[in-house]
Phi, psi and omega in degrees: 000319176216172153246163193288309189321333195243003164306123177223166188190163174186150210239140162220115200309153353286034225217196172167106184243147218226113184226180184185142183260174207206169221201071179239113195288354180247352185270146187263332186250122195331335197217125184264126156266126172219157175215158161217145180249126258223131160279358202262322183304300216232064178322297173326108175311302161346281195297346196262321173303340200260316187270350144310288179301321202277322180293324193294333182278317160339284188305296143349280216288333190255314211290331176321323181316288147322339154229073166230325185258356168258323174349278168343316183265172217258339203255186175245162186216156180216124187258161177216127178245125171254105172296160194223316179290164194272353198228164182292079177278179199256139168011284230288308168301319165301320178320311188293308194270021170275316191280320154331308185300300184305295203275018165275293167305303170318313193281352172296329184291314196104032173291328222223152176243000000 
């Protein structure tokens, strides 16, 4: 599906992100999403569930950004979100670094100034 070799990444706190473009002939949509939330940090499933809902709706809130600039182009991207941090941050800090993330990937393309 890919090589490891065209994978790039960068953290924008609490976050990290690992993206690669990718080729898929049946998707409509620019960007494949996925996240993990690390157990060794976050014993408690309940909390690993909770910092997960805090990312997917951050990202909810946003992707418009992201396939309003990408729309043009042709291709596809596959995200991989790393929670990073050590602790339970509250919504408003996942929020941020989701918008940091974004406007980080676009200006790596050159979408974005």
């Amino acid at each position: 599906m890919f090589d490891r070799k065209t994978a790039q990444s960068f953290g924008a706190y609490p976050l990290r992100l690992i993206w690669v473009p990718i080729e898929l002939p049946m998707n409509d949509y620019p960007v494949l999403f996925s996240m993990s939330v690390p157990k060794r940090k976050f014993r408690k499933a309940a909390d690993r569930n909770q910092l997960r809902r805090r990312i997917r709706e951050a990202y909810r809130l946003h992707k418009h950004i992201l396939y309003e600039a990408l729309a043009e182009s042709e291709k596809q991207y596959g995200f991989m979100l790393l929670y990073t941090a050590k602790e339970a941050l509250p919504y408003e800090d996942i929020e941020k670094g989701i918008q940091k993330m974004i406007r980080r990937f676009l200006k790596d393309l050159g979408m974005m100034n």
